[in-house]
NUKOLTI-555174 format. One line per 4 residues: their letters; for each residue x, y, z of N, C-alpha, C. Coordinates in steps of 0.001 Angstrom, whole numbers, plus 500000, padded with zeros to 6 digits. Layout:
NUKOLTI-555174
A) X/Y/Z/X/Y/Z/X/Y/Z  ...
end
This chain:
NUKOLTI-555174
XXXX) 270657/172221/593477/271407/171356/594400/270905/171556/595831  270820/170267/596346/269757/170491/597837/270871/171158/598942  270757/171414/600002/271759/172035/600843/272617/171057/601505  271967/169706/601563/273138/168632/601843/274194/168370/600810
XXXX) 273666/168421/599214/274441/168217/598590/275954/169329/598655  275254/171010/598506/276252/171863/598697/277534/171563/599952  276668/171789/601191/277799/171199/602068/278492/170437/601902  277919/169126/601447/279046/167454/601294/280066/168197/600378
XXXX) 279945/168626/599188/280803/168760/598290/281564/169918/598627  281938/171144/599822/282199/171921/600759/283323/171449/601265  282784/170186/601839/283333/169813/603450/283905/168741/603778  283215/168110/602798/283321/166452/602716/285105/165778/601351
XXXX) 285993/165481/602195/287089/165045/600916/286200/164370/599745  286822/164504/598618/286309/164515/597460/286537/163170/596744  286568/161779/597707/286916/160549/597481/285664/159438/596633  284739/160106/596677/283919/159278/596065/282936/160058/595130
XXXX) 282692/159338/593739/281849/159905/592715/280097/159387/593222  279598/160182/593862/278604/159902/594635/277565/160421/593446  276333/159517/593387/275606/159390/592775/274486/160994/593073  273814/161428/592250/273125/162636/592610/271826/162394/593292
XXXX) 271933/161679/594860/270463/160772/595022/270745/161094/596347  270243/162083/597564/270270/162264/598946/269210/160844/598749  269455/160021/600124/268460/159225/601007/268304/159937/602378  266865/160067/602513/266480/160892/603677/265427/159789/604476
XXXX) 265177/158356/604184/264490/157574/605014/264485/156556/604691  263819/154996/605188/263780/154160/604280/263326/152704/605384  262785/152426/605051/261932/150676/605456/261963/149440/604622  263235/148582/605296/263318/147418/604361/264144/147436/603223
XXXX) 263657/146749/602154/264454/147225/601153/263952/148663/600174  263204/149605/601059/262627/150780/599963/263124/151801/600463  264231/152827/600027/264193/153750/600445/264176/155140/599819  263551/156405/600408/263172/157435/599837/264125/158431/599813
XXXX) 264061/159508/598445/265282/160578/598774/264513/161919/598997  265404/162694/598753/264607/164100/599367/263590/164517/598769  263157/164062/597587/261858/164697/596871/260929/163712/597644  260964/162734/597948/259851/161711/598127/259767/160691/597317
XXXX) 260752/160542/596266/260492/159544/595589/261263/158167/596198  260249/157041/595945/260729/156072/596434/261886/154717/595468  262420/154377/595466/263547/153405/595319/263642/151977/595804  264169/150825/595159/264075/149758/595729/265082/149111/595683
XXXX) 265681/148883/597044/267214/149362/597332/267836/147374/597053  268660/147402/595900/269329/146354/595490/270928/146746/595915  271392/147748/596788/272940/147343/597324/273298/147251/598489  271908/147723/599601/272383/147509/600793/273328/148212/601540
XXXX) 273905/149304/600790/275085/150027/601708/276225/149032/601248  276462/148397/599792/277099/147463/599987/277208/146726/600696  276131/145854/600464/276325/144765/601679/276071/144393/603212  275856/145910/603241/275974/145801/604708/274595/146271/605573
XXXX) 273311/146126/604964/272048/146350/605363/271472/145406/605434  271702/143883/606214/271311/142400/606056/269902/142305/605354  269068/142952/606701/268013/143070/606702/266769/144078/606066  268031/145165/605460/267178/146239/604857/267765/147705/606023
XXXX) 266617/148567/605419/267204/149889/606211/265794/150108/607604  266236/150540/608318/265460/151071/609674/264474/149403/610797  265167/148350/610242/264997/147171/610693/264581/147191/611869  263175/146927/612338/262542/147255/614095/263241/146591/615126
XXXX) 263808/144693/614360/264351/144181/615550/265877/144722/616316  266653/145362/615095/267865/145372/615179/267751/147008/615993  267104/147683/615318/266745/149276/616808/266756/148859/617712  265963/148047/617918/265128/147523/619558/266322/146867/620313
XXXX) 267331/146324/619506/268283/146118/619895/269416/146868/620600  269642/147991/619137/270750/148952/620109/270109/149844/620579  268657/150362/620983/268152/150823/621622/268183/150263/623122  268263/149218/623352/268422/148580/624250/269640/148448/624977
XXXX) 270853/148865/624139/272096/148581/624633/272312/149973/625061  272145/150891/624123/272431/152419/624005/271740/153134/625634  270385/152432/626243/270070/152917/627486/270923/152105/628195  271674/151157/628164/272984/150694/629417/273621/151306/628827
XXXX) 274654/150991/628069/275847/151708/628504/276556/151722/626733  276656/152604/626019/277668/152570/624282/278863/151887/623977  279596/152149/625097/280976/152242/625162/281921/151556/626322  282394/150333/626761/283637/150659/627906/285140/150716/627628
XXXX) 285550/150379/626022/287053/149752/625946/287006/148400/626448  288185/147653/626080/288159/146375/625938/288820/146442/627023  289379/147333/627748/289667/146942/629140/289291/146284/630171  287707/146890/629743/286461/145872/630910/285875/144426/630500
XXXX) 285299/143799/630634/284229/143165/630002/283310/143246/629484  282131/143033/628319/281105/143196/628173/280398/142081/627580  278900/141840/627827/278283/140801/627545/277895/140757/626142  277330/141829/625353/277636/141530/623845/278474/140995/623356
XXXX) 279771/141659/623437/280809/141288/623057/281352/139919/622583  281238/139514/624614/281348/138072/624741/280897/137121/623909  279152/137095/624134/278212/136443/623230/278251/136475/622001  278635/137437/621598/278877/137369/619977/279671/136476/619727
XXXX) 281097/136792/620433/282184/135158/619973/281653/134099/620419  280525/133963/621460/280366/132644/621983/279640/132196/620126  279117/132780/619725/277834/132622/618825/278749/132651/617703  279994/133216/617139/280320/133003/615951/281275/131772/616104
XXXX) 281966/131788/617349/282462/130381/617280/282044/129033/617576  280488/128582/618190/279583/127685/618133/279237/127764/616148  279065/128752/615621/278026/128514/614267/279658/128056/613570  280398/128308/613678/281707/127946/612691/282657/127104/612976
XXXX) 283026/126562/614127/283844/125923/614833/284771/126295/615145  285159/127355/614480/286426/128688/615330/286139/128771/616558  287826/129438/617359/287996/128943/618798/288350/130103/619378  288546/131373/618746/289033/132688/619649/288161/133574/618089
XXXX) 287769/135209/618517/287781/135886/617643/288049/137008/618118  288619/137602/617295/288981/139519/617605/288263/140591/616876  287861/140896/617136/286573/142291/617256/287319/143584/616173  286925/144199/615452/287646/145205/614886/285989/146121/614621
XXXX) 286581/146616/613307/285204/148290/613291/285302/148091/611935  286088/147249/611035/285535/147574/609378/286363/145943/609136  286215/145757/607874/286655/144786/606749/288191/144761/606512  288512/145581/606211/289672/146034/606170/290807/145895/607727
XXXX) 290637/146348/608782/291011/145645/609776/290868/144587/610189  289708/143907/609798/289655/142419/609752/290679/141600/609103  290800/141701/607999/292141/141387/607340/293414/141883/607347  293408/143059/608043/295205/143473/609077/295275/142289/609653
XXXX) 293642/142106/611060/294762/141102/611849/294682/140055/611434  293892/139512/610729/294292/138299/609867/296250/138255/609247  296375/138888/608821/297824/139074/608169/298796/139242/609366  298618/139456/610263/299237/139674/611560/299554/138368/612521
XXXX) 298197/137902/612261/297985/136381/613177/299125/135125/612028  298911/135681/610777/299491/134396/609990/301221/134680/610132  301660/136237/610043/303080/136653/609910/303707/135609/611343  302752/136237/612437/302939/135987/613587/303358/133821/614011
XXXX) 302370/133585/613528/302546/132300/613324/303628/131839/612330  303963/131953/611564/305392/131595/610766/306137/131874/611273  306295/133270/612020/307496/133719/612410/307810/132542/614028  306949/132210/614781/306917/131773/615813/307470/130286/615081
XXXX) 307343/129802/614386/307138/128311/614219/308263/128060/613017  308401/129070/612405/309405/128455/611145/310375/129800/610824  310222/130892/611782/311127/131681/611395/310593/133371/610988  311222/134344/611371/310969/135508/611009/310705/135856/608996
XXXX) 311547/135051/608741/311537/135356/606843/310583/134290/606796  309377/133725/607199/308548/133368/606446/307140/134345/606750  307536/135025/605595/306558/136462/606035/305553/136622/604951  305518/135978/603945/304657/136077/602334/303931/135657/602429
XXXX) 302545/136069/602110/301467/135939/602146/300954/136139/600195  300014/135173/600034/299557/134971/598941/298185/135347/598580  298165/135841/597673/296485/136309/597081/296227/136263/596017  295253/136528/595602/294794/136390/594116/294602/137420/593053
XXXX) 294994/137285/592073/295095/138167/590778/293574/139341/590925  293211/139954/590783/291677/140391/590824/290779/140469/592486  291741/140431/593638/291173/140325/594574/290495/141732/595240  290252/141739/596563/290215/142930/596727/290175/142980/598539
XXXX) 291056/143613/598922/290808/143531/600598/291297/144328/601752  291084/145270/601011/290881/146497/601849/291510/147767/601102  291732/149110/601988/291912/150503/601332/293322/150621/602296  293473/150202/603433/294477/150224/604436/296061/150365/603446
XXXX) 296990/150518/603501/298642/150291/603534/298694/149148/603052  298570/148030/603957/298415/146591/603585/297822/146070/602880  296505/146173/603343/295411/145571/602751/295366/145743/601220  295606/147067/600969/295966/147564/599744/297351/146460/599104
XXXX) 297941/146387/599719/298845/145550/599334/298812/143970/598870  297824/143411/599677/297128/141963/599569/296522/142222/598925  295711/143290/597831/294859/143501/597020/295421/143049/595580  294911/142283/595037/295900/141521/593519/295088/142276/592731
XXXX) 295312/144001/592134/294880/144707/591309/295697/145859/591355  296471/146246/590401/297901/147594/590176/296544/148849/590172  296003/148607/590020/294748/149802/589673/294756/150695/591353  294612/149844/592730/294554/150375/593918/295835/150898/594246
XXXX) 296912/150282/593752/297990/150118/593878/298919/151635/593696  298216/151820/592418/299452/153353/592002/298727/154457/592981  299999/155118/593071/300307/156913/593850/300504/156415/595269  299986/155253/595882/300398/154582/597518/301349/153900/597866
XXXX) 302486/154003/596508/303695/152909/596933/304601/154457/597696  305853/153259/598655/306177/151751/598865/304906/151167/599132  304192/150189/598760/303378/149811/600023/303911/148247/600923  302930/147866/601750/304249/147310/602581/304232/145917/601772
XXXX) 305229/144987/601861/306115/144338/601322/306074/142934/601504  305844/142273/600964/305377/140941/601255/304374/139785/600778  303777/140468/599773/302795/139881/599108/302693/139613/597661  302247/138188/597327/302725/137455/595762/301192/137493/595782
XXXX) 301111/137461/594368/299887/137072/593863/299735/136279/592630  298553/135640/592692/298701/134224/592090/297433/134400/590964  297704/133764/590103/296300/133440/588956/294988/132654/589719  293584/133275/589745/292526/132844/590664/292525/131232/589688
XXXX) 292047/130345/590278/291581/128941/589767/292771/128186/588937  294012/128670/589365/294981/128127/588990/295925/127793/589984  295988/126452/590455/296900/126008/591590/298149/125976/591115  297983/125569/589784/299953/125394/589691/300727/126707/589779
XXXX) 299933/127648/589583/300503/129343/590163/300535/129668/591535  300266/129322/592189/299680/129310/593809/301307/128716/594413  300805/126808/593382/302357/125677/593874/303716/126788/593842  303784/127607/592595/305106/127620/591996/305647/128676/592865
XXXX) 304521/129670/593388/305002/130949/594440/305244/130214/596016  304367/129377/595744/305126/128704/597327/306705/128160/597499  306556/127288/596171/307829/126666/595806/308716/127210/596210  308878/129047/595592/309907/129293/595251/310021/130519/596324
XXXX) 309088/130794/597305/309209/131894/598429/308562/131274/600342  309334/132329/600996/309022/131407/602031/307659/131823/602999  306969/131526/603061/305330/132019/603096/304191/131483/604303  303761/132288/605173/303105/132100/605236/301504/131647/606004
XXXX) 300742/132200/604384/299573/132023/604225/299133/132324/602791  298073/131905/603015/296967/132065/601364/295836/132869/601933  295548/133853/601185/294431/134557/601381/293512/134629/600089  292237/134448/600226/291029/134662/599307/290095/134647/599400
XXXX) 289148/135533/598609/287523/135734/598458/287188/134175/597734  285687/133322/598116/285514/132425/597290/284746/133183/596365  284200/134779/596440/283734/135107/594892/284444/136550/595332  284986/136564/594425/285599/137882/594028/284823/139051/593632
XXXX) 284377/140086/594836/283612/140748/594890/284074/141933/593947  284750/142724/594759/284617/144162/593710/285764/143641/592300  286302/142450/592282/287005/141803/590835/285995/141627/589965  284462/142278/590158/283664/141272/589095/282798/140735/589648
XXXX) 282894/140288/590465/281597/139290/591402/281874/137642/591061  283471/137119/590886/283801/136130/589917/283730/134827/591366  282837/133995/591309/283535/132663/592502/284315/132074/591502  284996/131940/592948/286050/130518/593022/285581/129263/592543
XXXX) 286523/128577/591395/286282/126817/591289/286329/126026/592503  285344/125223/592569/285658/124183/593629/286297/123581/593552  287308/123184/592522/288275/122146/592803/289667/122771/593232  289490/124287/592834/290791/124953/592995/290767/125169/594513
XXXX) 289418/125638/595126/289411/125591/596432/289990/124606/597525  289730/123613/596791/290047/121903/597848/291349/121678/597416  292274/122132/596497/293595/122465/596220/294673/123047/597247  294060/124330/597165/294207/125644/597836/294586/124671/599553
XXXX) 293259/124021/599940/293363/123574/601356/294346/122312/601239  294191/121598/600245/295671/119909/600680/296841/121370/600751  297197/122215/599910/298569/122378/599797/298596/123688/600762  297976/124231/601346/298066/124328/602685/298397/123949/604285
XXXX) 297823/122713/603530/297737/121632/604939/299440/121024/604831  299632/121053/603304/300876/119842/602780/302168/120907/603412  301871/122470/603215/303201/123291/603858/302984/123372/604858  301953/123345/605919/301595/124213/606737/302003/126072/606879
XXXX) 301046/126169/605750/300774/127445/605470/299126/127707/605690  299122/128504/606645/297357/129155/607153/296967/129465/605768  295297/129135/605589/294710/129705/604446/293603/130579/605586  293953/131704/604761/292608/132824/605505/291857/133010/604131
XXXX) 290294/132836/604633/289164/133195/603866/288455/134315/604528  288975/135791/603430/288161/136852/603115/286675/136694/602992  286095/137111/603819/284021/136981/604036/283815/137830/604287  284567/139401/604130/283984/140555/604202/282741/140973/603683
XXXX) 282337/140918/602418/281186/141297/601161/280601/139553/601385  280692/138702/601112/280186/137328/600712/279551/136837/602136  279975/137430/602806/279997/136188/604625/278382/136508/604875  277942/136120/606177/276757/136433/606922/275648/136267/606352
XXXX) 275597/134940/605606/274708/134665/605028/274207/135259/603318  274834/136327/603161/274907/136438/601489/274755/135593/600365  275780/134513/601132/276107/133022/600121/275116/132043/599931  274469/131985/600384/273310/131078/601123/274012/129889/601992
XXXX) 274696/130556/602488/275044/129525/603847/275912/130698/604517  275971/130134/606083/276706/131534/607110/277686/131844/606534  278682/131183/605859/279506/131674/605575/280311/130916/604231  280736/132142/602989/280706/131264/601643/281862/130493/601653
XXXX) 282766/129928/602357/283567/128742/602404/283422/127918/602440  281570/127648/603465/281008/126391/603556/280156/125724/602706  280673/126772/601292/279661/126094/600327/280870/125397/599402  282513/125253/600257/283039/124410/599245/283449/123252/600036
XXXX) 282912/122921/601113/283433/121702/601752/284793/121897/602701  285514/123114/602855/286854/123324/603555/286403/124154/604956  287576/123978/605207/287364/125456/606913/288595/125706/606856  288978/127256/606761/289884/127815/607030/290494/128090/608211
XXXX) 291846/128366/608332/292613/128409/609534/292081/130023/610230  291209/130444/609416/291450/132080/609589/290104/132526/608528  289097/132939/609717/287851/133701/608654/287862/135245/608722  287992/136022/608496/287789/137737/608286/286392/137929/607758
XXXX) 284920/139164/608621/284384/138716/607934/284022/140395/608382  283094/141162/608029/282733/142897/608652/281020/143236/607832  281111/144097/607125/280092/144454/606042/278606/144220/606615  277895/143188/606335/276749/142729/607075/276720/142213/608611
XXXX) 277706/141942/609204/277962/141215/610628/276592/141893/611676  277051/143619/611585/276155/143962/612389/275130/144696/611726  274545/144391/610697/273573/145109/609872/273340/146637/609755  274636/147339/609812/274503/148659/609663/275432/149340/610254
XXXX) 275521/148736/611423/276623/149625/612074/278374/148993/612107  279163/149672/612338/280250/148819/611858/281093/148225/613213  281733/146471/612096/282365/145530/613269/282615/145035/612084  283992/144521/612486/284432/143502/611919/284985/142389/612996
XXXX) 285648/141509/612311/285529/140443/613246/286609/139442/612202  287431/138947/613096/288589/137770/612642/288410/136693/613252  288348/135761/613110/288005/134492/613782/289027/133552/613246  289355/132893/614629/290792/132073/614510/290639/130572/615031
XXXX) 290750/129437/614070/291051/127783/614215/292092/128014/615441  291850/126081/615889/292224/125780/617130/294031/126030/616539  294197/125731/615413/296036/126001/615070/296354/127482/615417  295426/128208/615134/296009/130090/615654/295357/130164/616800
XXXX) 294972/129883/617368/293653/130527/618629/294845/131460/619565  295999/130800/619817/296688/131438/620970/297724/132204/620347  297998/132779/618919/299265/133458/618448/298790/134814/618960  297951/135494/619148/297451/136983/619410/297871/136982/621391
XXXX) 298789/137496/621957/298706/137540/623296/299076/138985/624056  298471/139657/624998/298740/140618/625370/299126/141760/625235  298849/142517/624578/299674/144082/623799/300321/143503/622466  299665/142059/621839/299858/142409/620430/299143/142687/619675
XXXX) 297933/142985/619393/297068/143620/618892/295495/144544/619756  295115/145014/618917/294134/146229/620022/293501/146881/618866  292093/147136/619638/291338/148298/618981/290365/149176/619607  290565/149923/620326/289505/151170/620972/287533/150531/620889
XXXX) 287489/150686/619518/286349/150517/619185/285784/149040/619259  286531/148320/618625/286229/147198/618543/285899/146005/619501  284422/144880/619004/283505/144347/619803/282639/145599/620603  282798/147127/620407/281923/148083/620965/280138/146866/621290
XXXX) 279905/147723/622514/278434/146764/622801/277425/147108/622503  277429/147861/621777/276399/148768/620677/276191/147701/619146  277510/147556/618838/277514/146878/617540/276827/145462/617380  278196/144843/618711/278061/143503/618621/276442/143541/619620
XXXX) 275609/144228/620039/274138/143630/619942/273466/143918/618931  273695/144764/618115/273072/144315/616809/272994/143215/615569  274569/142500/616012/275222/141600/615404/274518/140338/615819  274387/140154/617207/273425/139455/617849/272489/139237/617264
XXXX) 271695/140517/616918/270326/139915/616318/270328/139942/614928  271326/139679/613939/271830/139526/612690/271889/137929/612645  272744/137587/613421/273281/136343/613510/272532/135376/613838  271804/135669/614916/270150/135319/615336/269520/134768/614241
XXXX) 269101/135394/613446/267784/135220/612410/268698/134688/611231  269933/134492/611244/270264/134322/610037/270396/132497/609950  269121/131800/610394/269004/130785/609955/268577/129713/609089  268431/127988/609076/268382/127243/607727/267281/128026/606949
XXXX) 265743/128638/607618/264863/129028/607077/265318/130410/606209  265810/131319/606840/266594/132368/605971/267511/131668/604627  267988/131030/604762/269094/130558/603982/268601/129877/603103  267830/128920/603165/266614/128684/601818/266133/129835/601305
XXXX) 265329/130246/601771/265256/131911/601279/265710/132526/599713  267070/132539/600829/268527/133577/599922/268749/132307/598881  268708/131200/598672/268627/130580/597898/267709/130338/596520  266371/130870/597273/265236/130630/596252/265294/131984/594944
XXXX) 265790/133238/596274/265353/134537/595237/266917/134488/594682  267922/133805/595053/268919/133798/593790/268846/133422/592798  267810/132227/592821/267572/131479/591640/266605/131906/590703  265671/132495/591572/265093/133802/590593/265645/134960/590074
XXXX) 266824/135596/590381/267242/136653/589936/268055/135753/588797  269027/134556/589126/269461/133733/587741/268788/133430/586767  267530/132975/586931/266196/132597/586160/266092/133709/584928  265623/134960/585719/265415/136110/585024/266268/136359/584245
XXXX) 267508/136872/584902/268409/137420/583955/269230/136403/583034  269264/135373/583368/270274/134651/582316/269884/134555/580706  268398/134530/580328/268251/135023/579135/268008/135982/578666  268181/136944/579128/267154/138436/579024/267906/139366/578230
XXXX) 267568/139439/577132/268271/140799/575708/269054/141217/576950  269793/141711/576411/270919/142177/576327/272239/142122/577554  272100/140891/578667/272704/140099/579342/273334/138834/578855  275100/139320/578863/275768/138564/578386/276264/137428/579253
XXXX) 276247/137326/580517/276293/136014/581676/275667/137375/582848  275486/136013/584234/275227/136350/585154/276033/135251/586093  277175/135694/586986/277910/135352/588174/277843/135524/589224  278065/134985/590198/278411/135135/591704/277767/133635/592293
XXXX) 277001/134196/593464/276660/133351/594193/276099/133663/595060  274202/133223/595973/273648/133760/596696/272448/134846/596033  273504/135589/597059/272392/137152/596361/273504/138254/596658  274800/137547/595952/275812/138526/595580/275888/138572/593813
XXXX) 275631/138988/593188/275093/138629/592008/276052/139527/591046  276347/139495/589475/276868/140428/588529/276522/139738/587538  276839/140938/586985/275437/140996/585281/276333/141811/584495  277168/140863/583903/277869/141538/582284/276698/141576/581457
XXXX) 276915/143009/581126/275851/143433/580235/276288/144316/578385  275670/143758/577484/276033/144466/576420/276193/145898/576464  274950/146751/577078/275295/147941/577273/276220/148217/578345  276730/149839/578687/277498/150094/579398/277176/150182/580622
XXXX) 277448/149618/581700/276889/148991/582848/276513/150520/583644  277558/151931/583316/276912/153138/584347/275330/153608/583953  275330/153270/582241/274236/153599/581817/272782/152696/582132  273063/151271/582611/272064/150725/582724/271913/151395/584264
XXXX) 272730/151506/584968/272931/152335/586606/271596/153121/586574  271996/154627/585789/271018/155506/585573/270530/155428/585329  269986/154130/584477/268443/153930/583995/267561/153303/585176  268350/152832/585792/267372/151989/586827/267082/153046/587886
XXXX) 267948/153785/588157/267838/154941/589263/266573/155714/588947  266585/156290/587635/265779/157031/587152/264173/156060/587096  264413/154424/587439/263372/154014/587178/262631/153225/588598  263557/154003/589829/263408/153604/591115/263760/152550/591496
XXXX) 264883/152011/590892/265799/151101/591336/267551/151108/591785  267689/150941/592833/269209/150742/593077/269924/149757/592949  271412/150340/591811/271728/148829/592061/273226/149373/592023  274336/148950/592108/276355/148596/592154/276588/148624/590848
XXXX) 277817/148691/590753/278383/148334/589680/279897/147673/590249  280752/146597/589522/281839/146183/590248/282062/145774/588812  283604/146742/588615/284564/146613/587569/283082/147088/586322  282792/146290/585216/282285/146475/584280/280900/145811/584300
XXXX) 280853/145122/585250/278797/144426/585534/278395/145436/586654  276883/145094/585996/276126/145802/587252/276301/144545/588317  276291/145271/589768/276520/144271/591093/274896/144126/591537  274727/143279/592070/273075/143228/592817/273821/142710/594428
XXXX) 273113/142915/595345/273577/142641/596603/272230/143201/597750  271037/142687/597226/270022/143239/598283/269830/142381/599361  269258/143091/600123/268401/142310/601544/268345/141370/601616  268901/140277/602282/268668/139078/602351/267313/138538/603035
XXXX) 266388/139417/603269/264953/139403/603281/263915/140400/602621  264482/140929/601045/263682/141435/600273/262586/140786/600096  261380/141165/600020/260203/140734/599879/260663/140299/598502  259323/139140/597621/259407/138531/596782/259082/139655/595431
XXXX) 258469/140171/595283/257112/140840/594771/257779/142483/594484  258576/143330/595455/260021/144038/595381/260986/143360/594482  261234/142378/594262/262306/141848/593991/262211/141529/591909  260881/140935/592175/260238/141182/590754/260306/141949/590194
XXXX) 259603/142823/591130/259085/144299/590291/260824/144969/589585  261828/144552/590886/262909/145321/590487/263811/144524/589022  263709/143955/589189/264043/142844/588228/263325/142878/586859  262799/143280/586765/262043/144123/585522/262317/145160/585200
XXXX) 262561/145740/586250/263661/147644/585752/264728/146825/585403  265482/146055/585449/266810/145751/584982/266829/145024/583948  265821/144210/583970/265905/144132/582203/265490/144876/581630  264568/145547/581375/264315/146442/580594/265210/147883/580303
XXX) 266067/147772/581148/267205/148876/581307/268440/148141/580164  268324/146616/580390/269801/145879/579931/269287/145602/578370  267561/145542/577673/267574/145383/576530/267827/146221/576143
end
């Protein structure tokens, strides 16, 4: 056992079954562990390595910020900051956004902005918020709570109070909790990331938005894991024709370092005012210039791209021994597999490939600028792992 490993397992709470693999460097999508052996990295940090690992533009970036200045609090002003909302609300048509440090706070104040708005407009008891069977959205009190899975759920109750959950791609379950409680918002992933990697029907989606519109109940779309181009478009809502009252989006935003970010329609723009919400860290000008140059490059030419090598990773795997479907969307990908998905894990590890697992498929979630030829090569450890 290497001496990082001893320490971590020392020092470090004992919350995650961490794979037996130090990473000690890495360029792009390849990265090396302490022996020297190299790997060809299909998860990204979950998601959250847009561009790969040790990315020159995105250094040069907070290298750049890091000689002005890391840090002021949101007390002051700062020009990252700024620019970032100028830039996520030009690419989306959202009209205010609030800055956070993970995914999970992204969707606090999401749940905050919607309570807040019912309560202002129709009353303190319209406080229920809706989600989906299999969802997943965050580790927080709450978030945990908006999470439609009993699995996160046990040893953390009470948890807090307020949240129905509904059958995914079934509106008349959605209708009947509205019907019968006073609510509101709708919250959902359009692919249900750590549920499986399952998207959303499009027709249930354009559902979801009339009977939204029909209560005036906010629909917030979760883009934590899916957003920033993953989907093959900025953001995976816009691959069903709707815009939400409310986007939450963190994971990839700033390609490594952490931000999250809530972004609020012209109907919420003004419910957040003065000492009602706050975060120390958050919009930090470290992050949001890296986010900058995330957001930057993440254009139509990228996005064809992420389109082409999805369709190659579908290509591949959809007939391939011993792959029983392949889901998602983009180059958020899952692969129900006949064998047992930890075992195809270790086979690929052992065969210099990284890849997720979510619920019972292996997850794929690489670089949204993996080379072509990487991507092959890796894609061949995985079938040959899945026959």
């Amino acid at each position: 056992m290497s001496d990082t490993k001893k320490i971590d397992k020392e020092y470090i709470v004992g919350t995650y079954a961490r794979f037996p693999l130090e990473i000690v460097r890495g360029k792009g999508s390849l990265v090396y562990d302490e022996n020297g052996k190299e790997y060809i990295d299909l998860g990204t940090g979950i998601a959250v390595n847009t561009f790969g690992v040790a990315d020159d533009e995105i250094t040069q970036a907070v290298t750049d910020q890091m000689n002005k200045f890391s840090h002021t609090s949101n007390l002051y002003y700062s020009e990252p900051c700024a620019k970032l909302a100028e830039q996520l609300c030009l690419r989306t048509g959202m009209k205010k956004v609030f800055f956070s440090n993970s995914g999970a706070e992204a969707n606090e104040c999401a749940i905050k902005v919607a309570r807040k708005y019912a309560a202002d407009k129709k009353g303190a008891d319209y406080y229920n918020i809706i989600t989906l069977k299999n969802s997943f959205h965050g580790r927080t009190i709450t978030t945990l709570a908006a999470t439609g899975q009993d699995v996160f759920h046990e040893m953390f109750t009470p948890l807090t109070e307020g949240f129905l959950y509904a059958e995914a791609n079934d509106i008349a379950s959605v209708e009947k909790l509205v019907k019968a409680n006073k609510c509101a918002a709708i919250m959902f992933e359009v692919v249900q990331g750590e549920g499986g990697v399952n998207p959303l029907q499009k027709d249930f989606v354009s559902a979801l938005k009339e009977l939204a519109e029909k209560e005036d109940i906010l629909l917030i779309a979760d883009e934590v894991q899916i957003g920033n181009g993953r989907s093959g478009k900025l953001y995976g809502y816009m691959n069903y024709g709707i815009t939400p009252d409310i986007v939450s989006t963190a994971k990839g935003l700033a390609g490594g370092l952490p931000l999250g970010a809530t972004l609020l329609s012209e109907k919420v723009e003004n419910v957040l005012t003065p000492g009602t919400h706050g975060s120390t860290f958050g919009g930090n000008p470290v992050c949001c210039s890296a986010a900058l140059n995330v957001l930057g490059r993440i254009d139509g030419k990228l996005l064809d791209e992420v389109n082409a090598k999805s369709k190659l990773i579908f290509d591949t795997l959809s007939n391939a021994k011993g792959v029983k479907s392949v889901s998602g969307m983009g180059l958020m990908i899952g692969i129900e597999t006949e064998k047992d998905s930890g075992e195809i894990l270790a086979e690929c590890m052992k065969n210099g490939v990284l890849v997720l697992k979510a619920k019972t498929k292996i997850r794929l979630l690489p670089a949204l600028n993996i080379p072509d030829e990487l991507l092959k090569k890796a894609l061949e450890v995985i079938v040959n792992a899945c026959a």
